[in-house]
C-alpha positions as CSV (number, residue, x, y, z in Angstrom):
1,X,163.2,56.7,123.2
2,X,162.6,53.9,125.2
3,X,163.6,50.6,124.5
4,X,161.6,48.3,126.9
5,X,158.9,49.8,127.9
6,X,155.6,51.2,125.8
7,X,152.7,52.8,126.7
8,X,151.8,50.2,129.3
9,X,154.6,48.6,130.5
10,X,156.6,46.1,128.6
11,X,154.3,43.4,126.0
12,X,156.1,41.2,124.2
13,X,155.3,37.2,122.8
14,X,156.5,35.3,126.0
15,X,159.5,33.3,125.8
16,X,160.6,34.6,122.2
17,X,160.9,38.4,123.2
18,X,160.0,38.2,126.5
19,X,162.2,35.5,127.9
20,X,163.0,34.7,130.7
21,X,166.5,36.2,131.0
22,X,165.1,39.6,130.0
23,X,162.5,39.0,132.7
24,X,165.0,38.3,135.5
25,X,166.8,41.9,134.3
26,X,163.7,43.6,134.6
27,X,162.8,42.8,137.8
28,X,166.3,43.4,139.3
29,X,166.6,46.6,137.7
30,X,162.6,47.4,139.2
31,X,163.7,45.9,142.7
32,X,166.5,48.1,142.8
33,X,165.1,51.6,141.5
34,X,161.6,51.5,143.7
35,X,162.9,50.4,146.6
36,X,166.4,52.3,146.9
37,X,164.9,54.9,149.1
38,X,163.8,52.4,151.7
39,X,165.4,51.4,154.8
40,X,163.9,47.8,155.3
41,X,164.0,44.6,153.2
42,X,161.4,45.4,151.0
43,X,157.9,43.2,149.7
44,X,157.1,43.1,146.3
45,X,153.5,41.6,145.4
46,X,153.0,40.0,141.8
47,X,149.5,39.2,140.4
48,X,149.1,37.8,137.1
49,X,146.2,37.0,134.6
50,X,145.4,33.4,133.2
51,X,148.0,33.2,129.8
52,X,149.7,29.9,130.1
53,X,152.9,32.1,130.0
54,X,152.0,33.5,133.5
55,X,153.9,30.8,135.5
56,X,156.6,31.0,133.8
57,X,156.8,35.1,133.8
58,X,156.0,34.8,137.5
59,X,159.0,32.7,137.8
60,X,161.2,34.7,136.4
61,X,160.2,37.7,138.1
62,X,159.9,36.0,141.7
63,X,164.2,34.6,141.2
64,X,164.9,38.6,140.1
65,X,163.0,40.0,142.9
66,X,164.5,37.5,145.2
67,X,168.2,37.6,143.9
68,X,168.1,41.9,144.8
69,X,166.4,41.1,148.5
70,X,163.4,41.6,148.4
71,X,160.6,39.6,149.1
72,X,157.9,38.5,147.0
73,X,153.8,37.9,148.1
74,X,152.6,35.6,145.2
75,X,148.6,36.6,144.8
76,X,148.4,34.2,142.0
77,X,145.6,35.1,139.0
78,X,144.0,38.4,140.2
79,X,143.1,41.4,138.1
80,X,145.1,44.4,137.8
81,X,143.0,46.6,140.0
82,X,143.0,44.5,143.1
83,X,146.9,44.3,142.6
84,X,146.7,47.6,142.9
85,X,144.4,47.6,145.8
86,X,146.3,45.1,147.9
87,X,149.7,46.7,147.5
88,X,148.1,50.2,149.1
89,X,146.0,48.2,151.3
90,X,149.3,45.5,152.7
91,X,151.8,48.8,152.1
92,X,154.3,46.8,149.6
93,X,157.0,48.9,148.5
94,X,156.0,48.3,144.7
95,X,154.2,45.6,143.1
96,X,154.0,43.7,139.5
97,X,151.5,42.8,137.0
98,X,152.3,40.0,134.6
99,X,149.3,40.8,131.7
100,X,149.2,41.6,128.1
101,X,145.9,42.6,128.5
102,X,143.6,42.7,126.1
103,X,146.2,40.8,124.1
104,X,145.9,37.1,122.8
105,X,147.5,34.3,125.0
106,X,151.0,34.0,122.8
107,X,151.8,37.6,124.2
108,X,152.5,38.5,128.0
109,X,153.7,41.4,129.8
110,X,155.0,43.4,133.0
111,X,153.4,46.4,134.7
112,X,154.9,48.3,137.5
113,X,153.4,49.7,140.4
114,X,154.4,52.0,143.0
115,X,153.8,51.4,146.9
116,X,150.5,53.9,146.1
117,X,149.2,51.6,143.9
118,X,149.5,53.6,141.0
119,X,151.5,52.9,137.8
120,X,154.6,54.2,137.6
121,X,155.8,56.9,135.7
122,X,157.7,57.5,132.5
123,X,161.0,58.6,134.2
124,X,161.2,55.5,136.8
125,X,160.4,53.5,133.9
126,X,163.6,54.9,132.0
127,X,165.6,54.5,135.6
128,X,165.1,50.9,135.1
129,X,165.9,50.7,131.9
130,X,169.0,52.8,132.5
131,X,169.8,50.0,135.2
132,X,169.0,46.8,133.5
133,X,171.9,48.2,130.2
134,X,174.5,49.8,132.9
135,X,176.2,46.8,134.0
136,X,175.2,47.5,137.6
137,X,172.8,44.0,137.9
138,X,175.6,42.0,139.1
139,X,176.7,44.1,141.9
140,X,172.5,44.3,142.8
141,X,172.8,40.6,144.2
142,X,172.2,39.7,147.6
143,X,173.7,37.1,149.2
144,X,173.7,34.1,152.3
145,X,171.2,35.6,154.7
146,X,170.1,38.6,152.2
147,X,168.4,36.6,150.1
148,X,164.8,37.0,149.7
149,X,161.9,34.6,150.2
150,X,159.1,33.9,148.8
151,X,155.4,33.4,150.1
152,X,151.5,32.2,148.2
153,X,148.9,34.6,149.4
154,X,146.4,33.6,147.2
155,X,144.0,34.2,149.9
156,X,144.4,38.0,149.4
157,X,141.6,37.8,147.0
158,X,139.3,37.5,149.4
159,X,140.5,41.1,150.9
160,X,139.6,42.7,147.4
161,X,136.0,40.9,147.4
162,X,135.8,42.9,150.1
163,X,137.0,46.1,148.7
164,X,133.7,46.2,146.7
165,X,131.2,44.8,149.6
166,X,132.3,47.7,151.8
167,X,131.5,50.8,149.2
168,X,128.2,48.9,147.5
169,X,126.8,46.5,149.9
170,X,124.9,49.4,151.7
171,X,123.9,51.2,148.9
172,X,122.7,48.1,147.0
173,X,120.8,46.6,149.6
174,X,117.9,48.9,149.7
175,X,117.5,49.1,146.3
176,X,115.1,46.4,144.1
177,X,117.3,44.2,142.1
178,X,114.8,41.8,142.2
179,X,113.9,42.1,138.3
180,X,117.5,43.0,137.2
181,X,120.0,41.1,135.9
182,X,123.1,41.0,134.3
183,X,125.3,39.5,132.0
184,X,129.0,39.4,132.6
185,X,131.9,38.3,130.3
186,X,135.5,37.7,132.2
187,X,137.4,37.3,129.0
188,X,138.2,33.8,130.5
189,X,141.0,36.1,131.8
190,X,141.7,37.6,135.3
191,X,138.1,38.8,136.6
192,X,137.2,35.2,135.9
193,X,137.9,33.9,139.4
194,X,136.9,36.8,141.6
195,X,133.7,38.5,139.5
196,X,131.0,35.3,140.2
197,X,132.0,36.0,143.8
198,X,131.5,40.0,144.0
199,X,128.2,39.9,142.0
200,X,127.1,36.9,144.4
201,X,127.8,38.8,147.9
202,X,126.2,41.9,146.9
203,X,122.4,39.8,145.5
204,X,122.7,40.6,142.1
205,X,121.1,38.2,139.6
206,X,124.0,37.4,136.8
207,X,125.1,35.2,134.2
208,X,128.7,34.8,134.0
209,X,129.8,33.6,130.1
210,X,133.7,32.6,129.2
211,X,135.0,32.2,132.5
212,X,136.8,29.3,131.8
213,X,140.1,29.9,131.3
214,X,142.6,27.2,130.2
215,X,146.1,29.3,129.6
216,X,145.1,30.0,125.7
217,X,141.7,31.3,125.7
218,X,141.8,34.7,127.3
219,X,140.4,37.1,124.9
220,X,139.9,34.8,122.3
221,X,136.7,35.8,120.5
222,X,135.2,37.1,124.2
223,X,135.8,39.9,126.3
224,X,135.8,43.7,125.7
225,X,137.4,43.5,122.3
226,X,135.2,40.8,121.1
227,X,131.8,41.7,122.6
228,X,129.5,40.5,119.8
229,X,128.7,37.4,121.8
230,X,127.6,39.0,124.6
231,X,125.6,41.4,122.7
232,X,123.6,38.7,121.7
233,X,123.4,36.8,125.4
234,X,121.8,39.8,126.1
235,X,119.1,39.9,124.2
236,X,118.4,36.3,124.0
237,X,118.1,36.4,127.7
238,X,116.6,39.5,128.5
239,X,119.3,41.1,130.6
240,X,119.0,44.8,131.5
241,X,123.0,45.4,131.1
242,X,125.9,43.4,129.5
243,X,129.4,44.2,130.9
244,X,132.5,42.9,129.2
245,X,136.0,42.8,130.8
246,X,139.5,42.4,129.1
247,X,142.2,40.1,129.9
248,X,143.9,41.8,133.0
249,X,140.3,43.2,134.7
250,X,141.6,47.3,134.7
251,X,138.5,47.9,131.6
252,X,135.1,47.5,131.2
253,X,132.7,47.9,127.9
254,X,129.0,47.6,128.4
255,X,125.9,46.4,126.6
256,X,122.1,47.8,126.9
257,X,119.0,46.1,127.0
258,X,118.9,46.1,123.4
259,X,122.3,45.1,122.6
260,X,124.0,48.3,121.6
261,X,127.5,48.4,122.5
262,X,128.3,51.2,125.3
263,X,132.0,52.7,124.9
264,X,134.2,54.3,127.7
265,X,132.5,57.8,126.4
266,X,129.2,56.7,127.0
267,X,130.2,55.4,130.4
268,X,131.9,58.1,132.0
269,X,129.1,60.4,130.5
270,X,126.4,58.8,132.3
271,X,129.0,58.4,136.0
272,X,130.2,61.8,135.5
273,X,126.2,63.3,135.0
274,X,125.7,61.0,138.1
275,X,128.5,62.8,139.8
276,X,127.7,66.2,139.0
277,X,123.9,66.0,140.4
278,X,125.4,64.5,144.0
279,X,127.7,67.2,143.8
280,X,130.7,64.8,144.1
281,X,132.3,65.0,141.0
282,X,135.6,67.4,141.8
283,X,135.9,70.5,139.9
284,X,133.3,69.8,138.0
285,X,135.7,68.2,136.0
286,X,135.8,65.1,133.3
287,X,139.4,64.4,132.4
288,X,140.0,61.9,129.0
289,X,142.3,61.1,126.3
290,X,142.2,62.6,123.3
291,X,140.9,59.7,121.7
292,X,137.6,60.3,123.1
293,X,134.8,60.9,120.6
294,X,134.0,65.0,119.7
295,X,130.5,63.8,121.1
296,X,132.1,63.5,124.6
297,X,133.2,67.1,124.5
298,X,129.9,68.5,123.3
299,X,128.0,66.6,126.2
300,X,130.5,67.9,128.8
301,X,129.9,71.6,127.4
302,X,126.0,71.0,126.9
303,X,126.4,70.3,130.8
304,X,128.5,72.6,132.4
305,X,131.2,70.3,132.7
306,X,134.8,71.1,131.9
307,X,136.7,68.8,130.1
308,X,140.4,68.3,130.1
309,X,142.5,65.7,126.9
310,X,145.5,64.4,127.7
311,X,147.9,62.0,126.2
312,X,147.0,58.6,124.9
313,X,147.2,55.8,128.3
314,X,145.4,55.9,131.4
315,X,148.5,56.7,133.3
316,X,148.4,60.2,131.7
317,X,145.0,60.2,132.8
318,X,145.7,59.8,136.2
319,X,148.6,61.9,136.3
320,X,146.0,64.8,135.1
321,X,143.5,63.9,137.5
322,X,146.0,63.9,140.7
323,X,147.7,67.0,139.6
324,X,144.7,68.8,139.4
325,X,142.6,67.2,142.2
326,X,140.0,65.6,140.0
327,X,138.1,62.4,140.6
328,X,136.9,60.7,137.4
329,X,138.3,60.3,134.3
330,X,139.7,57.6,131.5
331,X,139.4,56.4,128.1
332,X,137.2,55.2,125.3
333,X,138.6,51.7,125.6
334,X,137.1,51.6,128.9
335,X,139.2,52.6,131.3
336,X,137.8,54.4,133.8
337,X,139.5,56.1,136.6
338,X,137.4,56.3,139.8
339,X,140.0,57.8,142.3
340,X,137.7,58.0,145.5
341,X,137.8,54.3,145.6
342,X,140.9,53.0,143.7
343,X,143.9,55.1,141.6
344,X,143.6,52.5,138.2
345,X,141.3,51.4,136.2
346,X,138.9,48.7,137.7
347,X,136.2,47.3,135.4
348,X,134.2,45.5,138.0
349,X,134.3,48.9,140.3
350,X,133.1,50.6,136.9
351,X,130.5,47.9,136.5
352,X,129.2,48.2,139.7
353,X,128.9,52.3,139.3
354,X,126.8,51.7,136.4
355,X,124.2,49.3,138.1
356,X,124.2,51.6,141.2
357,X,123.2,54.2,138.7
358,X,120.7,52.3,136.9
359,X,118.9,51.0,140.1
360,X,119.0,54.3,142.0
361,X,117.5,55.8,139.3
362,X,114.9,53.4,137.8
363,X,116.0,53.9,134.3
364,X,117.1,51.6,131.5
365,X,121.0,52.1,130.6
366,X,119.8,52.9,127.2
367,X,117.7,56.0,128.5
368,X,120.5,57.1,130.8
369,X,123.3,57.3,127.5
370,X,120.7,59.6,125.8
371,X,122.4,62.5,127.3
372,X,125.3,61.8,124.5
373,X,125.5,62.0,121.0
374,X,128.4,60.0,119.2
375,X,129.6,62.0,115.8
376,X,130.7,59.3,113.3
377,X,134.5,59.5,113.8
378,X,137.3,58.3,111.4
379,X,140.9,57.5,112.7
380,X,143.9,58.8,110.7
381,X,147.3,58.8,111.5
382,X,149.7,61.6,110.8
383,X,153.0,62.4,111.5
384,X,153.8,65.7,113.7
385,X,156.6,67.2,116.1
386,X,156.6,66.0,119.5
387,X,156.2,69.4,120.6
388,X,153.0,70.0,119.0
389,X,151.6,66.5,119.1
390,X,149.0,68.0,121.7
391,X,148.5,70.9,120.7
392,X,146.9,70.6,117.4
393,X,143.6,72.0,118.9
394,X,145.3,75.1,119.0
395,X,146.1,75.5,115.7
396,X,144.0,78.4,114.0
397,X,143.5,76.6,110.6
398,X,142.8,72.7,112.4
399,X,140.2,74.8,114.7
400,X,138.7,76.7,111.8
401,X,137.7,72.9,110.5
402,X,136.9,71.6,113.6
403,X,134.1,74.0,113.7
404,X,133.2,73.6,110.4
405,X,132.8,70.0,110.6
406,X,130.5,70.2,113.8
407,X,128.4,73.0,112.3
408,X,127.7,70.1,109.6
409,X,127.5,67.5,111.9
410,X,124.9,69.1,113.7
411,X,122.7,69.7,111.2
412,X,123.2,65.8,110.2
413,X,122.2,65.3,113.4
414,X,119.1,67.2,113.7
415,X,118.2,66.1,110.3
416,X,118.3,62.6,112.1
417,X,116.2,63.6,115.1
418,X,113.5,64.9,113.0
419,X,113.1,62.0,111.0
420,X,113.2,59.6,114.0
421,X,110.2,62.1,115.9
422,X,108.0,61.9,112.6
423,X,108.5,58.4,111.6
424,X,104.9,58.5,110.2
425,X,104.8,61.4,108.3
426,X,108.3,60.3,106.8
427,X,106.8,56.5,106.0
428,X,103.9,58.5,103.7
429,X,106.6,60.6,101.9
430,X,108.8,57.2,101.1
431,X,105.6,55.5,99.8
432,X,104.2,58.3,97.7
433,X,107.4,58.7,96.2
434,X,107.4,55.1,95.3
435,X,104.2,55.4,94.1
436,X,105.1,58.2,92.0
437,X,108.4,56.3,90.4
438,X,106.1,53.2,89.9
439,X,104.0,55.3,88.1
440,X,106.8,57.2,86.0
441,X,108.2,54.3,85.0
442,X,104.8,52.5,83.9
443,X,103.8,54.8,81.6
444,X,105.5,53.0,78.6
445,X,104.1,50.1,79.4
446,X,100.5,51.1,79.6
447,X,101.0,53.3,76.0
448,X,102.7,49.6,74.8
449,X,99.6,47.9,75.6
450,X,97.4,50.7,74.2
451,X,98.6,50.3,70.5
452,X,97.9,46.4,70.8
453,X,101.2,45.3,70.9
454,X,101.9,41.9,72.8
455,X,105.6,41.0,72.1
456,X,107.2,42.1,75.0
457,X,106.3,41.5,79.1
458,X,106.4,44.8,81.8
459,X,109.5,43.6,83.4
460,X,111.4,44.1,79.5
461,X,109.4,47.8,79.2
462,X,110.6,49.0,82.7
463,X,114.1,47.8,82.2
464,X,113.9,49.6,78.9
465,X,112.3,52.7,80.9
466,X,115.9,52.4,83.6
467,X,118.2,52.7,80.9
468,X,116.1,56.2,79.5
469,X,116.1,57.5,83.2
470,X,120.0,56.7,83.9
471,X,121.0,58.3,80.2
472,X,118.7,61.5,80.7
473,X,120.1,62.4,84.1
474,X,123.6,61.3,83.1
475,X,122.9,64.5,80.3
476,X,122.1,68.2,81.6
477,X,119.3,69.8,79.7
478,X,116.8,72.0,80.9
479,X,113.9,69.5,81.7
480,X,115.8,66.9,79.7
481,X,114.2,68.3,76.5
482,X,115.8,66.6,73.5
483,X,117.2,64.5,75.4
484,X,114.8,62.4,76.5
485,X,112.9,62.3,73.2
486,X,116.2,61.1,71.5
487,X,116.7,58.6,74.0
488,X,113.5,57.3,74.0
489,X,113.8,57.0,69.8
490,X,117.0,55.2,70.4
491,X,116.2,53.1,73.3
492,X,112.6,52.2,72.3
493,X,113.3,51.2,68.9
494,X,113.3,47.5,69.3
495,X,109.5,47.8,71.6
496,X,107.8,49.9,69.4
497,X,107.6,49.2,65.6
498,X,108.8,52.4,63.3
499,X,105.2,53.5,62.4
500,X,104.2,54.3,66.4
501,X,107.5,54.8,67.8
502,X,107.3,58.6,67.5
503,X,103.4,58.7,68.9
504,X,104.6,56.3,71.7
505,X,107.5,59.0,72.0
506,X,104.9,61.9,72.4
507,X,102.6,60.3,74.7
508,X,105.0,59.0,77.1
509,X,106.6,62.6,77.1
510,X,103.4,64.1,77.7
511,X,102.5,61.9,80.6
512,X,106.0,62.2,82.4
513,X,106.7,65.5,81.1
514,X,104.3,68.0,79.7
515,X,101.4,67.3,81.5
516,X,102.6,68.0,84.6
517,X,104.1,70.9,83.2
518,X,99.9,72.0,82.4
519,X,99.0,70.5,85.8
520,X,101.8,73.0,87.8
521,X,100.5,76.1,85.7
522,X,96.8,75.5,86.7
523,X,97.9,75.0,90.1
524,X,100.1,78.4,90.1
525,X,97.8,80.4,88.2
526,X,95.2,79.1,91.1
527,X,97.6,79.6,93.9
528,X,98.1,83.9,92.5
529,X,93.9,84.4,92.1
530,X,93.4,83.1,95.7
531,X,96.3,84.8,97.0
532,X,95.3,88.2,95.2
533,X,92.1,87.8,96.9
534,X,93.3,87.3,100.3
535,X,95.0,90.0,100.3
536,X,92.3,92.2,98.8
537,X,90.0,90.9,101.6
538,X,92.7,91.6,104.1
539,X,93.2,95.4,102.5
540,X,89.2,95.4,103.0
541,X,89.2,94.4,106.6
542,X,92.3,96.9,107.3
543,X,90.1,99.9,105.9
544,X,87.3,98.9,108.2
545,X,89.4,98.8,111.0
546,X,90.9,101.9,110.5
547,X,87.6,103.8,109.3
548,X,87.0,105.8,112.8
549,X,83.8,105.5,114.1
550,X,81.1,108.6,114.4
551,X,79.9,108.6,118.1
């Protein structure tokens, strides 16, 4: 078990658990272990997101960095992704990310990343912990000349603007954006100082909303984890697509026209489907967590597509897709993996993949998520072995349910479909019905009135008539009989005075009751002569067709 680290690095409330102390350890430790193999004074880039912690962090990492070495490339507020970018593009031996991501300001956090750009894994992860609790720091410090320096390269930004003009300023260029546009929401967090700029070089018409940051706003009420206000920009102003960041930049959410939230399922359903028909998706192959919705399975099935779950964390998403040579991939949250362009999750790359999409092929981003059903999924934690915590699809008695459960969730589903292709026909069924009950539950009423009687209004009678319908179908009898003469005695009895209560009783009965009791007989013992005579006809006809003919 690991005692720093988590799922994504280390995330802790800045300055209470992550101090600066336990900062400076980290990054010594990190120093040391991914950049013991080399044989040069090795650079070590740190990017950060906009929590008013971030200096501080920074600071803290930059004097452990420097105090092994190595030197340190400050790229000031960028998102995780270009981090990413810049150390494979500049060849750093590792590089930082001080982010909680999608965390409020109060928290902070570290994320390692190798000189591939590509988080590191599990194992280095428990090297440096290993280091930071071995007593080894001290000897790990560099001195006079060895020391390391520090240098701003702010300007590095720039370079990843230009990651995204040289894959999509081609392609975009010959395709009419002239009546598109898009809403974007930075989170007031990392994206907010390079997205206006991307979306600007490559022509296409935006709003950008909470890109302000101030050090305690990032993700406050805005961003992927808060996307209600954007779903309403978007309608309000028309926009044909709403994209949402988080904090740190590496996830994207997405709104349609409509304002209908689009998940990481939806996403990589519609990029992978994209894929598949230019016949560049590798292996024909969708890897994701298995978080993902059951719908994401059935699409990739419906399509040919094979679909691989791993572990919870985008690193074990990548780890899949590099192992196995596959080229998209990520999670519900919105991390999408698009490893011919970059080897993390990038939400302006995933952004841009989506409006590539829509443009190319003329459709709403509504129409294109039709090829994916979402089942209605609840989340329940339970408690198994490690050694079987993936492997639960395997289990006879889990898969027996599985199926099961689909089986009835597909006929919910075309039960659904039905109704929303004969809207019409299901409009005239809901008002005949209400018809029928108004008329049901009248009848008391009208037979009230009948016998001259004045002292009570409809709205009294019908109540009166509730109460009877609740207590009869609370009480099995066949066709309520008894029943519902008793309880119309009982609950009656203050409407109707004793000498018509019972003939009030008997005509009500035989309005609701009995008569269409008479009304179903006629109609069956109609329904038998015209059905005998068909088929004598038909026994007629057959005889003539079989009689042979004299020639």
């Amino acid at each position: 078990m690991r005692k720093y680290f988590g799922t994504d690095g280390i995330r802790r409330i800045a300055n209470s658990e992550l101090t600066p102390e336990l900062v400076y350890r980290v990054a010594k430790a990190g120093a040391y272990v991914l950049s013991k193999h080399t044989d040069h004074t090795p650079t070590i880039f740190i990017g950060r997101d906009t929590r008013i912690s971030g200096t501080l962090i920074e600071a803290a990492m930059t004097a452990g960095f420097l105090s092994y070495g190595a030197n340190v490339k400050l790229l000031g507020v960028l998102p995780t992704p270009g981090v990413a970018y810049l150390t494979r593009r500049y060849k750093a031996d590792a590089s930082v990310v001080i982010s909680a991501s999608h965390n409020t300001f109060e928290f902070n956090g570290i994320k390692y990343f190798s000189n591939k750009g590509m988080k590191i894994p599990d194992t280095l992860e428990e090297e440096i912990e290993e280091v930071m609790d071995s007593g080894k720091l001290d000897a790990l410090t560099a001195v006079s000349d060895k020391i390391g320096v520090s240098e701003n390269r702010e300007d590095l930004l720039e370079e990843y603007v230009y990651f995204f003009r040289k894959n999509f300023e081609e392609e975009l260029e010959n395709l009419d954006k002239a009546n598109f546009t898009v809403a974007i929401d930075t989170a007031n967090g990392a994206t907010s100082v390079v997205a206006d700029k991307v979306f600007t070089k490559l022509g296409i018409n935006h709003y950008i909303i909470n890109n302000h940051p101030n050090g305690i706003n990032i993700n406050d009420n805005c961003g992927s984890t808060h996307i209600e206000g954007l779903q309403k920009f978007v309608v309000e102003h028309k926009c044909n697509l709403g994209i949402a960041y988080d904090g740190d930049g590496d996830r994207c959410l997405a709104v349609d026209e409509k304002g209908e939230l689009i998940d990481g399922d939806r996403i990589m359903a519609v990029i992978s489907n994209y894929l598949k028909e230019k016949g560049k998706l590798n292996k024909n192959t969708l890897v994701a967590t298995v978080m993902s919705n059951l719908g994401l399975r059935k699409y990739a099935e419906s399509n040919d597509i094979h679909f691989e779950a791993t572990k919870v964390g985008d690193r074990y998403v990548l780890e899949n897709m590099l192992a196995n040579g596959y080229n998209l991939g990520g999670e519900q949250s919105g991390h999408i993996i698009l490893l011919d362009y970059n080897p993390t999750g990038d939400g302006i790359l995933t952004s841009l993949m989506l409006i590539k999409i829509m443009l190319e092929k003329g459709l709403a981003i509504s129409k294109l998520c039709d090829i994916i059903r979402i089942y209605p999924q609840v989340l329940i934690n339970a408690k198994v072995s490690s050694d079987k915590k993936y492997d639960f699809d395997k289990d006879p008695e889990i898969k027996s349910e599985i199926e099961k459960l689909e089986k009835e969730l597909e006929s919910y589903q075309t039960s659904a479909k039905y109704i929303k292709e004969h809207r019409i026909l299901m409009l005239k069924t809901v008002l005949t019905t209400a018809v029928q009950m108004l008329a049901y539950y009248t009848v008391p009423y009208w037979i009230y009135l009948a016998f001259g009687l004045n002292n009570s209004n409809i709205f009294d009678i019908l109540t009166l008539q509730a109460v009877l319908y609740a207590t009869v179908s609370g009480i099995p009898s066949p066709g309520s009989v008894g029943v519902s003469e008793g309880g119309f005695l009982g609950i009656f009895r203050n409407a109707f005075p004793e000498t018509v209560i019972s003939s009030a009783m008997l005509l009500s009965r035989g309005a609701n009751f009995y008569l269409l009791i008479l009304i179903s007989a006629i109609v069956v013992v109609i329904s038998t002569f015209r059905g005998r005579k068909e088929e004598n006809v038909a026994e007629e006809n057959k005889d003539e067709i079989e009689k042979p003919t004299n020639l």
